[in-house]
C-alpha positions as CSV (number, residue, x, y, z in Angstrom):
1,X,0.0,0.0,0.0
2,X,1.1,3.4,-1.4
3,X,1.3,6.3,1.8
4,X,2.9,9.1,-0.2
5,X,1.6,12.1,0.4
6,X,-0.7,10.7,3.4
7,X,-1.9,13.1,5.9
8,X,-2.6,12.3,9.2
9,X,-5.0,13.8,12.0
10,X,-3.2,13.9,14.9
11,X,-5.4,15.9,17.6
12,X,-8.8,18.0,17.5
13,X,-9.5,20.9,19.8
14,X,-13.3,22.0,20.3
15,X,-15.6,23.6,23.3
16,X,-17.7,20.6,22.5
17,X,-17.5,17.2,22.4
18,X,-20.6,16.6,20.3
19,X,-19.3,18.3,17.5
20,X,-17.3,15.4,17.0
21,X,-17.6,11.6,16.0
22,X,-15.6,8.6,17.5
23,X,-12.0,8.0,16.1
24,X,-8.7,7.5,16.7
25,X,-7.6,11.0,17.3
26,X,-7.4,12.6,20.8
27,X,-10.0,15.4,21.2
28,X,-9.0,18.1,23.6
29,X,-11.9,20.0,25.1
30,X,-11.0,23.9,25.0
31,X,-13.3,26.9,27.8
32,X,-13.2,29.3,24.9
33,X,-12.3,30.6,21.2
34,X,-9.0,31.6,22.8
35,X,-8.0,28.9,24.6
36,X,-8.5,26.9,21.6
37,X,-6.6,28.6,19.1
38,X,-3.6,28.6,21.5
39,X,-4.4,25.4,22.5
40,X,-4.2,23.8,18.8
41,X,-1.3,25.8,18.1
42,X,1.0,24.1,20.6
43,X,-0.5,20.7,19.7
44,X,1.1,21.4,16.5
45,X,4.0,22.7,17.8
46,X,4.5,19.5,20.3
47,X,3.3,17.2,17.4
48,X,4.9,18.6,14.4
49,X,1.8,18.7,12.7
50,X,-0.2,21.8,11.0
51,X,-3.3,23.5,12.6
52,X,-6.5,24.0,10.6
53,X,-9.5,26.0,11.2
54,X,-12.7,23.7,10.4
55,X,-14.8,26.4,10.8
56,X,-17.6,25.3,12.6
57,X,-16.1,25.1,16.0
58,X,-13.6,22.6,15.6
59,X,-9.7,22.8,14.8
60,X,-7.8,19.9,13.4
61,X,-3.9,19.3,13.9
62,X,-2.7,17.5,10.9
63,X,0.2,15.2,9.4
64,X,1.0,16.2,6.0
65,X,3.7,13.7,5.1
């Protein structure tokens, strides 16, 4: 199985948990806009990984490999 240019979720940072399914990612639960946007930004510090803006309440830290 081919992996190039896989990418990887590696955490997700919302206020609430519903907005969110079941998966293998780790969700970190964030008190406010704030806190969140720093929050995801050292996850992808820590992780090496990218943090995106989903837009409807949740950010993503990705793997782009």
């Amino acid at each position: 199985m081919d992996t190039a240019g896989a990418t990887r979720i590696l955490a997700v940072v919302t206020p609430d948990s519903g907005l969110v399914g079941p998966g293998g990612a780790p969700v970190f639960m964030a008190h406010s806009q704030e806190e969140q946007e720093r929050l995801a930004l050292l996850l992808a510090r820590i992780m090496g990984g990218v943090p995106h803006d989903l837009e409807n309440g949740v950010y993503i830290v990705v793997k782009h490999s």
